[in-house]
GULOPA-633565 format. One record per residue (C-alpha): residue number from 0; residue in one letter; z, x, y. Coordinates in nm, 3 decimals. Each point is the difference from the previous one (the first is absolute). Layout:
 resi resn      zz      xx      yy
  NUM    A       Z       X       Y
...
//
This chain:
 resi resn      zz      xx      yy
    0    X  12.857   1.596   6.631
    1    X  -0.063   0.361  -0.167
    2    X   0.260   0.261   0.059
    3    X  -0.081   0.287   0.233
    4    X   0.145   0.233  -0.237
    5    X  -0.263  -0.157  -0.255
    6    X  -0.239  -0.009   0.291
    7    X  -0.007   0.386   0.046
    8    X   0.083   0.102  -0.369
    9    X  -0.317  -0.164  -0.111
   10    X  -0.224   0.139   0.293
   11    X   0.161   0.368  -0.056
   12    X  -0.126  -0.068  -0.350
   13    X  -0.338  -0.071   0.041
   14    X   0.000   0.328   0.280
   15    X   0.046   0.209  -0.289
   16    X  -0.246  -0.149  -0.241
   17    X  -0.273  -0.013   0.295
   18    X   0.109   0.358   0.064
   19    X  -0.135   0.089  -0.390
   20    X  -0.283  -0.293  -0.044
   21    X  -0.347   0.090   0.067
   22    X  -0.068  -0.182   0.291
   23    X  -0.042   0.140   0.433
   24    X   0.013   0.400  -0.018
   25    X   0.027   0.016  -0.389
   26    X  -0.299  -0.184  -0.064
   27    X  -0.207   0.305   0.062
   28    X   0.189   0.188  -0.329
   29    X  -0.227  -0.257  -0.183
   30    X  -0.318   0.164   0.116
   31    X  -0.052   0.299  -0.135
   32    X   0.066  -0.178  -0.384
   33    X  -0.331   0.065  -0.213
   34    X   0.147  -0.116  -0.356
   35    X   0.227  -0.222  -0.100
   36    X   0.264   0.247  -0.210
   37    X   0.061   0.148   0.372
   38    X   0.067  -0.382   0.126
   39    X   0.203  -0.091  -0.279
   40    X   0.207   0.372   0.097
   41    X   0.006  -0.083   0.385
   42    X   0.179  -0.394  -0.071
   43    X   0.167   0.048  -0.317
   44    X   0.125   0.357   0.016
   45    X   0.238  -0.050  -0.273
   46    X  -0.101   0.102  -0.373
   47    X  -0.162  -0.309  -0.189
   48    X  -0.238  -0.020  -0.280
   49    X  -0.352   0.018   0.072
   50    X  -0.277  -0.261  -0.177
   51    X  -0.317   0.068  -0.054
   52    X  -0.277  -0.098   0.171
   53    X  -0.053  -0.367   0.121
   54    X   0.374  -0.060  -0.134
   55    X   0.089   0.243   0.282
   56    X  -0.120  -0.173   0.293
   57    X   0.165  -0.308  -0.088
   58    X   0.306   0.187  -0.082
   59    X  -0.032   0.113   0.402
   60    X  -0.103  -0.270   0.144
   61    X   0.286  -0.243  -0.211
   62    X   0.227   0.273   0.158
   63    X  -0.128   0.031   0.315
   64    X   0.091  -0.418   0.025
   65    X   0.341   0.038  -0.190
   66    X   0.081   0.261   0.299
   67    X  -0.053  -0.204   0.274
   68    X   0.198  -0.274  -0.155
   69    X   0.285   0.201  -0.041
   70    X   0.003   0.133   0.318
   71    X  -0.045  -0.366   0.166
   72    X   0.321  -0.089  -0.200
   73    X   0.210   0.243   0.069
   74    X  -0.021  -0.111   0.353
   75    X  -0.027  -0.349   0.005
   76    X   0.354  -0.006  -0.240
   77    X   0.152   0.192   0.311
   78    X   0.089  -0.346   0.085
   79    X   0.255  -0.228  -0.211
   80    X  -0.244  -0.256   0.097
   81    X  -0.347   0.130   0.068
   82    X  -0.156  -0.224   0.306
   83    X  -0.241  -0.260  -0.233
   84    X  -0.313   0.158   0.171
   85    X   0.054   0.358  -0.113
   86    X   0.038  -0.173  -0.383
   87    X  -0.324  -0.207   0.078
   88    X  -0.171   0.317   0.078
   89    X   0.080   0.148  -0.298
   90    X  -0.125  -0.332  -0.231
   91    X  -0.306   0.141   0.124
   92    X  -0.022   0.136  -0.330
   93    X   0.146  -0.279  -0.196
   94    X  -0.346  -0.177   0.190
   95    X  -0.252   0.287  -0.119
   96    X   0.141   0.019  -0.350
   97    X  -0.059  -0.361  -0.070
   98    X  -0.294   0.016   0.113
   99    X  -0.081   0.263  -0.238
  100    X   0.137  -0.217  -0.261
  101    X  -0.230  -0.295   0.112
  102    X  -0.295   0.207  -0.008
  103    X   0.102   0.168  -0.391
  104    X   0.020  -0.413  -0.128
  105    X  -0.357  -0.025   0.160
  106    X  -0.077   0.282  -0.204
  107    X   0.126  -0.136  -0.318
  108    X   0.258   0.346  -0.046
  109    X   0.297  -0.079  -0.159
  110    X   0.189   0.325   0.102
  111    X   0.217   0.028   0.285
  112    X  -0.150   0.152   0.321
  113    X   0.222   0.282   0.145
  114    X   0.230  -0.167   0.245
  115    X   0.279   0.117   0.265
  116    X   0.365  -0.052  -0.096
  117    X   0.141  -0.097   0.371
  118    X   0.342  -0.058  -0.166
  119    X   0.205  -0.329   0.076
  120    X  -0.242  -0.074   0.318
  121    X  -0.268  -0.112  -0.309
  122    X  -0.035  -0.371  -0.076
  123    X  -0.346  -0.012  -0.229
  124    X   0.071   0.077  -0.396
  125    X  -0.249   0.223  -0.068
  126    X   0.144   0.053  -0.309
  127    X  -0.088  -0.331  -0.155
  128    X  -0.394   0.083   0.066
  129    X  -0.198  -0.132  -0.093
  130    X   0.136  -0.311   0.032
  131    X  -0.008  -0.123   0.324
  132    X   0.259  -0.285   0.003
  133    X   0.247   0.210  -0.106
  134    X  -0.101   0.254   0.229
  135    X   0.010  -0.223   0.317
  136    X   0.225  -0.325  -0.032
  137    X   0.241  -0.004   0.225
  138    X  -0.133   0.248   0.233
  139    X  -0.172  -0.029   0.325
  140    X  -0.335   0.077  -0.177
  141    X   0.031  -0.331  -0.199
  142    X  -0.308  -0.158   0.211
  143    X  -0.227   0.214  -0.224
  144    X   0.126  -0.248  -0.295
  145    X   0.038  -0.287   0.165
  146    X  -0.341   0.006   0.231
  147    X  -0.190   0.201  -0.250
  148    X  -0.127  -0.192  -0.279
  149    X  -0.232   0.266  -0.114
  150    X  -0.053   0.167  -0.252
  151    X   0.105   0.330   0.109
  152    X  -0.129   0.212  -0.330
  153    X  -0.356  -0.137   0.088
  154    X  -0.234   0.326   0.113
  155    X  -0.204  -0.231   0.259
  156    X   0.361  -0.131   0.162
  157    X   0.006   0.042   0.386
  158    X   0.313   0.156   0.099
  159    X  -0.077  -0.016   0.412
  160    X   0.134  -0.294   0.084
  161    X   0.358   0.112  -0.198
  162    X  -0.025   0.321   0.181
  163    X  -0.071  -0.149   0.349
  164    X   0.284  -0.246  -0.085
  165    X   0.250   0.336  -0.136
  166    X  -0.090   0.191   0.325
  167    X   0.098  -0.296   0.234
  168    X   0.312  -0.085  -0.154
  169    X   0.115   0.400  -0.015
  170    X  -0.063   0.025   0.386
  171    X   0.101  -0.331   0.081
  172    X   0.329   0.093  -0.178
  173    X  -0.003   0.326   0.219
  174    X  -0.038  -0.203   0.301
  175    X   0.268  -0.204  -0.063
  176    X   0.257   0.262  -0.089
  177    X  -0.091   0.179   0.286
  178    X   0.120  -0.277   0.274
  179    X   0.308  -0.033  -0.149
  180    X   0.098   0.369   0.129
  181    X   0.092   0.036   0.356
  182    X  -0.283   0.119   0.252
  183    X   0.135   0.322   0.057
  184    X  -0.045   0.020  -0.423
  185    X  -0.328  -0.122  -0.023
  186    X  -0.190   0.121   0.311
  187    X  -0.164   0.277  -0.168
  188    X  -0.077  -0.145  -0.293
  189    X  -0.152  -0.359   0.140
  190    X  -0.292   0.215   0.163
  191    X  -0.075   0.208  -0.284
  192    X  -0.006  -0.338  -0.234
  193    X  -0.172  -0.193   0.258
  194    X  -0.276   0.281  -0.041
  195    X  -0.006   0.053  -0.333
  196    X  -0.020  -0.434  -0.112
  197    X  -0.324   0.059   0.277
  198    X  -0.141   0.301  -0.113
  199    X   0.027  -0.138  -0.375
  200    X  -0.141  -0.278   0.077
  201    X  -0.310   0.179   0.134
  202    X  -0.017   0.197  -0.279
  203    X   0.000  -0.266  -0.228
  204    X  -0.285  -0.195   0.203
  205    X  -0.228   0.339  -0.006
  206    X   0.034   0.037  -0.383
  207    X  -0.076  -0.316  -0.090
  208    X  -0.278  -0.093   0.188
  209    X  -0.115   0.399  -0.077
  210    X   0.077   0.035  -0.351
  211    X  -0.004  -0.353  -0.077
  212    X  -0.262  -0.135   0.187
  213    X   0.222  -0.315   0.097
  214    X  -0.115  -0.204   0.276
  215    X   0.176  -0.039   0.318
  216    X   0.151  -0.340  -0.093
  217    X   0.106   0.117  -0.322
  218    X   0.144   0.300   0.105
  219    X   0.232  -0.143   0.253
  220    X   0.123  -0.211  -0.278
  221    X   0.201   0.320  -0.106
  222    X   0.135   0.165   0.308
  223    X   0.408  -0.027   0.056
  224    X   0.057  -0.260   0.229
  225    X   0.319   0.139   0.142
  226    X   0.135  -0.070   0.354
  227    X   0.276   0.201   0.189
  228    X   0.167  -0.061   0.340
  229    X  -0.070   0.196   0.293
  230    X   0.193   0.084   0.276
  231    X  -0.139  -0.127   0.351
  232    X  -0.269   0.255   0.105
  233    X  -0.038   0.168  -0.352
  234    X  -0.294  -0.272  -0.137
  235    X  -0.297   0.210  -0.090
  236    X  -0.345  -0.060   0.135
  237    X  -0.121  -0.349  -0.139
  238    X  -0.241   0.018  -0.246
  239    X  -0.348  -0.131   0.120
  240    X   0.030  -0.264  -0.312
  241    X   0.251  -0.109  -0.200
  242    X  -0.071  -0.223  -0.322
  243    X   0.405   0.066  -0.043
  244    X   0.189  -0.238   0.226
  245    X   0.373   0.113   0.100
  246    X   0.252  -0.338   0.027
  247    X   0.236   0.244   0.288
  248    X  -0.135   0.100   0.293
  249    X   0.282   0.237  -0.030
  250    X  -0.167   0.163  -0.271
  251    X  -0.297   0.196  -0.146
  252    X  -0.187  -0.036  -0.264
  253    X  -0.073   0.367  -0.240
  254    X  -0.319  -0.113  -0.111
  255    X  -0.143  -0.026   0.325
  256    X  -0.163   0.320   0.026
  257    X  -0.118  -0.042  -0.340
  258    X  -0.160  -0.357   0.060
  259    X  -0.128   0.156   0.283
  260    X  -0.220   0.266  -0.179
  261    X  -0.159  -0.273  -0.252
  262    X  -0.197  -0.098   0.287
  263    X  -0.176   0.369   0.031
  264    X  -0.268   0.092  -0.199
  265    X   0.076   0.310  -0.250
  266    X  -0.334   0.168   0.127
  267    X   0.060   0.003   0.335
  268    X   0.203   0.225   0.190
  269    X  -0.020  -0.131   0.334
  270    X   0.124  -0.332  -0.070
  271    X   0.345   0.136  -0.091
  272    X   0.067   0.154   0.393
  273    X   0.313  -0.113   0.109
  274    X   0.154  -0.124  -0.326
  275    X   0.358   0.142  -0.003
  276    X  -0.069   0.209  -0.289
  277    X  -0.295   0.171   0.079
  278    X   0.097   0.299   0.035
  279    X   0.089   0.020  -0.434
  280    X  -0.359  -0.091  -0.064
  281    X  -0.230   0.286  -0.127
  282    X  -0.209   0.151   0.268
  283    X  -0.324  -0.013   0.032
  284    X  -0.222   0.294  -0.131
  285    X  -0.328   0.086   0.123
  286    X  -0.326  -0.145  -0.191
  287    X   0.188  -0.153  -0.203
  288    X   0.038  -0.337  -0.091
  289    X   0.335  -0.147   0.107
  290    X   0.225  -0.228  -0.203
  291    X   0.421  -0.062   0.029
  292    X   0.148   0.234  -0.259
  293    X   0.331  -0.246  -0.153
  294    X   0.106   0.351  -0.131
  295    X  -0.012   0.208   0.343
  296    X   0.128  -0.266   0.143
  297    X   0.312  -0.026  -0.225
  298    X   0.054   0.413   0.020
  299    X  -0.014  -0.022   0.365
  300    X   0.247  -0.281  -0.015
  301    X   0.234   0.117  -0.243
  302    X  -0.008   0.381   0.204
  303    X   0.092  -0.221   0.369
  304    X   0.293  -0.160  -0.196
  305    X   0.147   0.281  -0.155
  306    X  -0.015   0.188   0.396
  307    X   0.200  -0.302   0.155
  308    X   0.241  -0.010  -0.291
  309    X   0.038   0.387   0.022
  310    X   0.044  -0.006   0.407
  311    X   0.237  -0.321  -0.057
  312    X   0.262   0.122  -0.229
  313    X   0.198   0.196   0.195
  314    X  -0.011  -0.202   0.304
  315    X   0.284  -0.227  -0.077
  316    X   0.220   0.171  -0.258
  317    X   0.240  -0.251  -0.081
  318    X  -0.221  -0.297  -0.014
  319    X  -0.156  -0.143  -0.332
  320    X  -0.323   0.030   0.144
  321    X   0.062   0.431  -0.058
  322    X   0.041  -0.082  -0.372
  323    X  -0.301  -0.237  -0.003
  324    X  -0.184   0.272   0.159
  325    X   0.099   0.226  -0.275
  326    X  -0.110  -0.212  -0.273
  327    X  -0.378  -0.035   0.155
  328    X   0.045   0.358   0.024
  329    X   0.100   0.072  -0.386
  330    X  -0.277  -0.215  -0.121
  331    X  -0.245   0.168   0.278
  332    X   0.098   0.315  -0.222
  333    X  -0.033  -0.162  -0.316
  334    X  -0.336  -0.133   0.056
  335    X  -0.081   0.310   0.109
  336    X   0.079   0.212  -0.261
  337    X  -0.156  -0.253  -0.204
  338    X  -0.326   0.090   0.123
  339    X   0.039   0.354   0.024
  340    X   0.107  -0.024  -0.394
  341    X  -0.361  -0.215  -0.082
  342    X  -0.206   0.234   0.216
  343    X   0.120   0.320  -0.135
  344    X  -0.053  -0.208  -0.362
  345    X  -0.342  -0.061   0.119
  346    X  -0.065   0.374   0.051
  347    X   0.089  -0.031   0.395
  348    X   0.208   0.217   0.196
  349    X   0.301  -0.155   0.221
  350    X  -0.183   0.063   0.292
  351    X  -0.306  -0.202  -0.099
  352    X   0.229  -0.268  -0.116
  353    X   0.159   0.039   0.332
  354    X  -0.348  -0.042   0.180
  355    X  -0.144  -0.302  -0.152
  356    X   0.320  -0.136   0.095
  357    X  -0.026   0.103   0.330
  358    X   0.368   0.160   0.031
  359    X   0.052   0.267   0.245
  360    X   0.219   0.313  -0.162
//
C-alpha cells in the first residue's frame, strides 16, 4: 500500500511541473517560435553554450529528452517505492534506446548512439556496446540473444519481428503491473492503455501495409496480441472479424480494431464506416484521390491521447493513475518539442510544425 502522505507529495509535485511544462494553456507560448535560438531561450532559459549549426539541434533536442526525464524522476522518486507501472513507463526509453542500438549494429557503427541515463530503474548495459551479450544477459531483453541467431551487423537484417516482439513484451509488462494496483489506482490509466495498445496497433497495421506494402496476412503477423479484462457492460463493439482469438470471454483482445482494418482496402473510404477509429483517418478531399494516411492517422491519435490524459490527471489526485497521466503528458511535451525543434531546423515556423501535426494552440 502507498502512503497518502507519498500519495499527495508526489501528485503536488507533478502540479507544479505541469504548471511550467508546455502542455494545455502553455502550449500556445510554442507558437509564435520562428528559430530555434528563441526555442532553445523559451525551454532552457538558463545560460549554456551554444553549438553551431547541425551540432545545435542535437544539442536541443538531446536536451529537450534529458528534461523530460528529469522531470518524470523527480516525481516518480516521490515514492520510497514507486508503483512498478510508473517505473515501466519510464523503461519506455530503456525500449527506444536499444532499439537505437539494434539499428547502429545493422549499420555496422561502432560508436555509441546517444542514450537516456534513467538512473537505477536501467537494466540494459549500454555501456558495453557494441557487444550485445554483455549488453543484455541477464536482463529481460535476453530473448534478442537467445531467439535471435542473426547476424545483427548484417545491412539486409530484418529487425520487425524483434520490434513487434520488444513492443509486446513492454505493454504486456504495462498490463501486468497495472492489475496489481487497486481499481481505484488504475481506473484512469486502464482506459487510456486499453486505447493506446489499440490505437498502436492500428497504426502499426496502416504503416506497414502503406509503407511496406505487406499483405494482409503478413501484416497481422506483427500486431500486439494483447488482451485486457473488461468490466460487465464496458466490452467495445465486436469487431466484424477477428483473425485474433481471445481464450476469456471476460476479456478483449487490443488488436481487434487493428485486425479489423486489414480487411479494408487502403483506397477506399467507404469501406472503413463504422470502424471504431474512423474518425482519426484523414478526410476525404475533393477530386482527389483518396488513400489512409498511417501519418495523419498517428497525429490524430497521438493529439486524442494527450486530451484524455490532460482531462484525466486531475480527476483523481491521489491515485497512481494522476502520475501515469503525467508521464503521457511529459512525453506528449517532449515529442512535441521534438518536432517543433526539426521543423524550425527545416526552415518551418512552430506554427507550421504545429499544423501538420494537427495540434490546436
Amino acid at each position: 500500500m502507498l502512503d497518502a502522505g507519498e500519495r499527495a507529495y508526489a501528485y503536488s509535485k507533478a502540479c507544479g511541473v505541469i504548471g511550467k511544462s508546455f502542455v494545455g494553456k502553455r502550449l500556445s507560448a510554442l507558437a509564435g517560435v520562428r528559430t530555434l535560438n528563441e526555442l532553445d531561450r523559451l525551454i532552457f532559459p538558463e545560460p549554456h553554450t551554444a553549438l553551431p549549426g547541425r551540432e545545435f539541434l542535437v544539442d536541443i533536442e538531446n536536451r529537450i529528452v534529458k528534461r523530460a526525464v528529469n522531470h518524470i524522476l523527480s516525481v516518480v522518486r516521490s515514492f520510497r517505492k514507486p508503483p512498478e507501472l510508473l517505473i515501466r513507463q519510464l523503461r519506455a526509453y530503456e525500449y527506444a534506446d536499444l532499439k537505437t542500438c539494434l539499428h547502429y549494429l545493422r549499420a555496422g557503427k561502432k560508436e555509441l548512439p546517444k542514450f537516456v541515463g534513467i538512473g537505477n530503474f536501467g537494466t540494459v548495459k549500454f555501456e558495453f556496446y557494441p557487444d550485445l551479450r554483455r549488453m543484455l544477459e541477464g536482463t529481460e531483453f535476453d530473448f534478442i540473444l537467445r531467439d535471435n541467431l542473426q547476424n545483427f551487423e548484417d545491412e539486409n537484417c530484418d529487425l520487425t519481428d524483434i520490434e513487434t516482439e520488444m513492443d509486446t513484451r513492454y505493454y504486456s509488462a504495462l498490463k501486468e503491473s497495472l492489475f496489481r494496483l487497486s481499481a481505484e489506482d488504475r481506473i484512469i490509466a486502464q482506459r487510456i492503455l486499453s486505447e493506446e495498445i489499440s490505437l498502436r496497433n492500428c497504426i502499426w497495421a496502416l504503416r506497414l501495409r502503406s509503407y511496406f506494402e505487406k499483405s494482409s496476412g503478413e501484416t497481422g503477423k506483427h500486431l500486439m496480441d494483447i488482451s485486457i479484462p473488461v468490466s460487465s457492460g464496458d466490452e467495445s463493439k465486436p469487431a466484424r472479424k477477428s483473425r485474433i482469438s481471445v481464450s476469456n470471454k471476460r476479456a478483449i483482445s487490443l488488436a481487434a480494431e487493428a485486425v479489423e482494418s486489414l480487411d479494408m482496402p487502403m483506397d477506399i473510404r467507404e469501406a472503413w464506416d463504422g470502424w471504431r477509429w474512423e474518425k482519426f483517418l484523414n478526410p476525404e478531399i475533393s477530386g482527389e484521390m483518396w488513400t489512409a494516411d498511417p501519418r495523419y492517422f498517428q497525429n490524430a491519435a497521438s493529439k486524442y491521447l494527450y486530451t484524455l490524459a490532460l482531462r484525466s490527471f486531475h480527476n483523481m489526485p491521489f491515485a497512481v493513475s494522476a502520475i501515469f497521466c503525467f508521464i503521457k503528458l511529459k512525453q506528449f511535451e517532449e515529442d512535441i518539442l521534438t518536432s517543433v525543434t526539426e521543423g524550425l531546423g527545416l526552415g518551418l515556423s512552430s506554427s507550421g510544425v504545429f499544423e501538420l501535426l494537427e495540434v490546436p494552440v
